[in-house]
C-alpha positions in Angstrom: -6.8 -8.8 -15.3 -8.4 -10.2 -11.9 -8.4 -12.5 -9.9 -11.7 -14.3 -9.3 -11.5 -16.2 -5.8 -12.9 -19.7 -5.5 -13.1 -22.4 -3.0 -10.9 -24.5 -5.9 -7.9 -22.3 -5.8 -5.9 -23.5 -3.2 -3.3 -20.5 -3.3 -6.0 -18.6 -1.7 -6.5 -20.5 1.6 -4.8 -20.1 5.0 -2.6 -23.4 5.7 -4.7 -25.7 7.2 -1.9 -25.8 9.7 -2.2 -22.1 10.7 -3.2 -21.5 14.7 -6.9 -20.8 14.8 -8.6 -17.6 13.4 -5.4 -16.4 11.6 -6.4 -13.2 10.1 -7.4 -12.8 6.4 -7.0 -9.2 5.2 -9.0 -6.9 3.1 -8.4 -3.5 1.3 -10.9 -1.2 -0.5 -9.6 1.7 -2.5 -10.2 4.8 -2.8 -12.3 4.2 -6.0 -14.1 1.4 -5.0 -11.2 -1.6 -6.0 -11.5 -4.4 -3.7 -8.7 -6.9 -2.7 -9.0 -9.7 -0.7 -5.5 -11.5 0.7 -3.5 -10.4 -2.2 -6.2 -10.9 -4.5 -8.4 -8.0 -7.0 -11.8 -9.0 -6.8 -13.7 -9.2 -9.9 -16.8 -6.8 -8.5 -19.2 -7.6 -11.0 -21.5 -4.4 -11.9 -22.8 -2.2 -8.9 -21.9 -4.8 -6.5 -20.5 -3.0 -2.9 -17.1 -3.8 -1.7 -18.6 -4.8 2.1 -20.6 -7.7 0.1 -17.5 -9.1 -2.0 -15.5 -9.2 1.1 -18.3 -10.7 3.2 -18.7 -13.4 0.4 -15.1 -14.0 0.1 -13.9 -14.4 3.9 -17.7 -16.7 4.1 -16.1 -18.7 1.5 -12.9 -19.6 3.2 -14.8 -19.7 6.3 -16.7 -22.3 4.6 -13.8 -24.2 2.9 -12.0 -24.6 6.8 -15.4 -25.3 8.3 -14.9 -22.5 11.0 -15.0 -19.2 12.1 -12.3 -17.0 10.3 -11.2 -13.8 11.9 -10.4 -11.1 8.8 -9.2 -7.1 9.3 -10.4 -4.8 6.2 -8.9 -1.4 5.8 -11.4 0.8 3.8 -10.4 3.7 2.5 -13.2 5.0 1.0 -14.5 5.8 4.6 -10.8 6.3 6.2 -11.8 3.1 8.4 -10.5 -0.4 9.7 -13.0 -2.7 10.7 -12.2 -6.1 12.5 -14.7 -9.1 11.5 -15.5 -12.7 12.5 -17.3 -14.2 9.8 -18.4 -17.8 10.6 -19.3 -20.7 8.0 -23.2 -20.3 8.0 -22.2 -16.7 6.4 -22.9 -14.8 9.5 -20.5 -12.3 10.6 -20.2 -9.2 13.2 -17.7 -6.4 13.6 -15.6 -6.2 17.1 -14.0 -3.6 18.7 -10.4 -3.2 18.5 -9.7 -4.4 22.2 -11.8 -7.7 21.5 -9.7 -8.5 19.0 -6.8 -10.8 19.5 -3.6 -9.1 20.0 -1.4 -9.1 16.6 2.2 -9.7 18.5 5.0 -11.5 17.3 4.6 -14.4 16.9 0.6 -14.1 15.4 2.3 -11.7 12.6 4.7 -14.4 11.8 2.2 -17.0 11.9 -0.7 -15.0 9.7 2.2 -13.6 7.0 3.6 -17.6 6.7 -0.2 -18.2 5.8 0.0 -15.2 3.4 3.2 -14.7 2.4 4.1 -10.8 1.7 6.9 -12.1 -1.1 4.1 -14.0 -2.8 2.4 -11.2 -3.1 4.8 -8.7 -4.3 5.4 -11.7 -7.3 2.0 -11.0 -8.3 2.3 -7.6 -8.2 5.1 -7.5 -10.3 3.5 -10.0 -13.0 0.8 -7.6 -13.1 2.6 -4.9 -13.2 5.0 -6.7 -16.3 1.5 -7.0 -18.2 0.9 -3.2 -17.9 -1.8 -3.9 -15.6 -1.1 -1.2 -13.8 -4.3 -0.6 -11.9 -4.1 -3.4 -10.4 -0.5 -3.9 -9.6 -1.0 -0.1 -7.8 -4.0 -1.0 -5.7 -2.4 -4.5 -4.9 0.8 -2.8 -3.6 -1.4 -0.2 -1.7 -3.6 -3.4 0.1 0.1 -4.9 0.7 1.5 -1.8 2.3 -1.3 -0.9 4.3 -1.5 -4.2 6.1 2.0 -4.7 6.4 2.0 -1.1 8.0 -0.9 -1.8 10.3 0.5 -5.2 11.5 4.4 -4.3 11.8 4.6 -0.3 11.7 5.7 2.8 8.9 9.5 1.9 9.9 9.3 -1.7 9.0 11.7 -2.8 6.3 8.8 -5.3 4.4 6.7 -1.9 5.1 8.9 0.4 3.4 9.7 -2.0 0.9 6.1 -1.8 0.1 5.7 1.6 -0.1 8.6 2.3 -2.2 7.2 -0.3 -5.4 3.5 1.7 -4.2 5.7 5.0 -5.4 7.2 3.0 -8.2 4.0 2.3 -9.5 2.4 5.5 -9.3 5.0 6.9 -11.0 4.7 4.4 -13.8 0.7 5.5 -13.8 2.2 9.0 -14.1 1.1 10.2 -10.9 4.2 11.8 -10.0 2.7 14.1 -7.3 1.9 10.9 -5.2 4.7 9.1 -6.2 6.7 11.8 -4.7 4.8 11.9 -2.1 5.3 8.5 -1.0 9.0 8.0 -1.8 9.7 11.0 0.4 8.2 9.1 3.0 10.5 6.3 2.5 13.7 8.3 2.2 12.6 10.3 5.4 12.0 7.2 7.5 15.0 6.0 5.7 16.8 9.3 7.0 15.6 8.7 10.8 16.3 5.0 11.1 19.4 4.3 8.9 21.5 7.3 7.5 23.7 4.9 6.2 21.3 2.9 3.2 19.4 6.8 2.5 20.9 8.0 -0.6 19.3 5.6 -3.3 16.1 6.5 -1.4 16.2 10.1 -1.7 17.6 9.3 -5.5 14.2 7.5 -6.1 12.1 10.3 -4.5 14.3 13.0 -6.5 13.3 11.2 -9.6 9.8 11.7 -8.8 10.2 15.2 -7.6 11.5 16.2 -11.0 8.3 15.7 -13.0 6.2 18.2 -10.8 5.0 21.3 -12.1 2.8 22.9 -9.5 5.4 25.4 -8.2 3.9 25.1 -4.7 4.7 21.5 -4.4 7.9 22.1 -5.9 9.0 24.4 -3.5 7.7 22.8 -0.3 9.1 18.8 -1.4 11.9 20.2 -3.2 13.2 21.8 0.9 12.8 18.6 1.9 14.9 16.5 -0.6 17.2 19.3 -0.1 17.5 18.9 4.0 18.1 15.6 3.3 20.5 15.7 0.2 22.7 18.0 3.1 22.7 15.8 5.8 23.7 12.5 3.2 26.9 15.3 2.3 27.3 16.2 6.1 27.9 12.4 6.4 29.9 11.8 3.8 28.0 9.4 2.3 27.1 11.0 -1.2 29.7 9.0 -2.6 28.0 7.8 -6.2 28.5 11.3 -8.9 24.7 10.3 -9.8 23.5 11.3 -6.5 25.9 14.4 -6.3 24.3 15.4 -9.8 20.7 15.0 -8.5 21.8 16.6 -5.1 23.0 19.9 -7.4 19.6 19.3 -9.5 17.7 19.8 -6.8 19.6 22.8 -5.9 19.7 24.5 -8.8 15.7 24.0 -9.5 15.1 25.7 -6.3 17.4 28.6 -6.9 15.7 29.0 -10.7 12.3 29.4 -8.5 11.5 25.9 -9.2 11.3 26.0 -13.1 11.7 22.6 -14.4 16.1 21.1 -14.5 16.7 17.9 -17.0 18.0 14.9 -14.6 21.9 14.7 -15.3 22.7 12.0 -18.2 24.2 10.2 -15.0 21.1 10.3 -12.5 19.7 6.6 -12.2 17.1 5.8 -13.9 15.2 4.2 -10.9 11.8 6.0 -11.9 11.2 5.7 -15.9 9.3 8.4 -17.4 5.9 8.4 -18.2 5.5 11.0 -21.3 2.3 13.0 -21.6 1.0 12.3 -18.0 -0.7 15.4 -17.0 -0.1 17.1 -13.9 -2.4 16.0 -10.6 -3.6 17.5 -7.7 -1.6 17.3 -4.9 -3.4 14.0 -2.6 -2.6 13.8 1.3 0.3 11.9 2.3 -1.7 8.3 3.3 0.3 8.0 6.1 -1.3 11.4 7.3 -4.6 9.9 6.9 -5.7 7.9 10.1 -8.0 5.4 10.1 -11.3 5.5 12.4 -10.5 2.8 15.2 -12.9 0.0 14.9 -16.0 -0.1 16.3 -19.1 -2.4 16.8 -22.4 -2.2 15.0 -21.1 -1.1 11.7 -24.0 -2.3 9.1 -22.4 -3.3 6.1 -20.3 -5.3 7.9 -22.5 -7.3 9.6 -25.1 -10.1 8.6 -27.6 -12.6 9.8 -26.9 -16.6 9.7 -29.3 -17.7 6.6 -28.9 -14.6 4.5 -28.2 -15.6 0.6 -24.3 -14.4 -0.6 -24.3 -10.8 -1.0 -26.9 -9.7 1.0 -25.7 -8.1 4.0 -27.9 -6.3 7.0 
């Protein structure tokens, strides 16, 4: 199910108390899946992602009867682009130094507009509903902006990333799952030792279901490193990590062949039977995005142009 944005629904507007030109924030998926503040657009046909947003951030634009300032991460062309979109409907990319500078106290002030927990409530409905297309590229929008406004080692970020992994893995993409729960347990690792193990549990978990031997080997080092350093520091106190710790060890030593979790490990990551193996992806924190720059097309269009048509 999606959500259909409308001038009505108050839970989409900024608080009409919010300093001027508080960002909005938009996402676009790999595969074309378009969210808007929180929000899955319903697209409609062939309609392109540039013109829902454009209409959407027009609407609230609109609604507050001035210019609104909105950042859209697309990752369908590895780019952020920085808008003003004003109530006539026109709009115009910037350039990330004309931008106003994110700081503090804007952050604060832009995520008390949209709260992060709000969202993470929807994603979980969604996600209770087996909708779990949208409740994956929901958390991705969430974790990409929180990541671009506060940072990777961010606790909201990582929080973010690690129900992104969640959901992947419930999709039965375990490769990327994997991938991005390392990522949390290795950022985990850096910035506090201390709170690691259940992270490295959870990307464990995920690491089990590969197949492609490759992958196997190379993440399976990894979880390994890191499974050390937790014993190093004494802190694999919990027999369920200890059992995934030797799990890991033992996989690697059988030349990666598949090992059963222990009856013990936690059962952070359910099982998705009969998902089929995929392709290993890029880590997304390894994919920049292109900075921002003026002039780009589909982002920009002429006061008086009808909704959806863009220059």
């Amino acid at each position: 199910m999606t959500h259909s944005l409308t001038p009505r629904d108050e839970g989409n507007l900024p608080a009409l108390g919010a300093a001027p030109l508080i960002r909005l924030d938009a996402y676009v998926a790999e595969d074309g899946s378009t969210v808007v503040n929180g929000h899955l657009l319903e697209m409609g046909g062939m309609r392109p992602p540039n013109e829902a947003i454009l209409d959407a951030v027009a609407m609230f634009a609109r609604t507050l009867g001035a210019p609104v300032a909105a950042t859209v991460i697309d990752r369908t062309v590895q780019q952020v682009a920085r808008l003003r979109v004003h109530p006539d409907g026109s709009s115009r990319t910037i350039a990330d130094e004309d931008d106003l500078p994110p700081g503090h106290e804007r952050t604060a002030a832009e995520e008390a507009a949209f709260p992060p927990l709000a969202r993470v409530e929807r994603i979980i409905q969604h996600a209770q509903r087996e909708e779990l297309h949208a409740a994956f590229v929901l958390a991705s929008a969430l974790r990409e902006h929180l990541t671009l406004r506060r940072g990777a080692e961010d606790e909201l970020s990582l929080e973010a990333r690690a129900i992104e992994a969640y959901l992947a893995y419930k999709r039965g993409d375990h490769m990327l799952s994997t991938v991005l729960a390392l990522t949390v347990a290795r950022i985990r690792c850096r910035t506090d030792l201390d709170r690691a193990a259940p992270d490295v549990a959870r990307a464990t978990a995920a690491w089990q279901r590969l197949w492609d031997e490759g992958q196997v080997a190379t993440r399976g080092q990894e979880l390994l490193h890191m499974w050390e350093r937790l014993s190093a520091a004494g802190l694999l106190r919990e027999p369920a990590h200890q059992a995934m710790a030797q799990a890991v060890r033992s996989r690697l030593a059988q030349g990666g062949r598949p090992v059963p979790p222990p009856a013990s490990a936690p059962a952070a990551l359910p099982a998705s039977p009969g998902a089929a193996p995929s392709p290993a992806p890029v880590a997304p924190e390894d994919r920049p995005l292109k900075p921002t720059r003026r002039g780009l097309r589909r982002f920009t269009r002429r006061a008086g142009r009808s909704p959806g048509a863009s220059a």
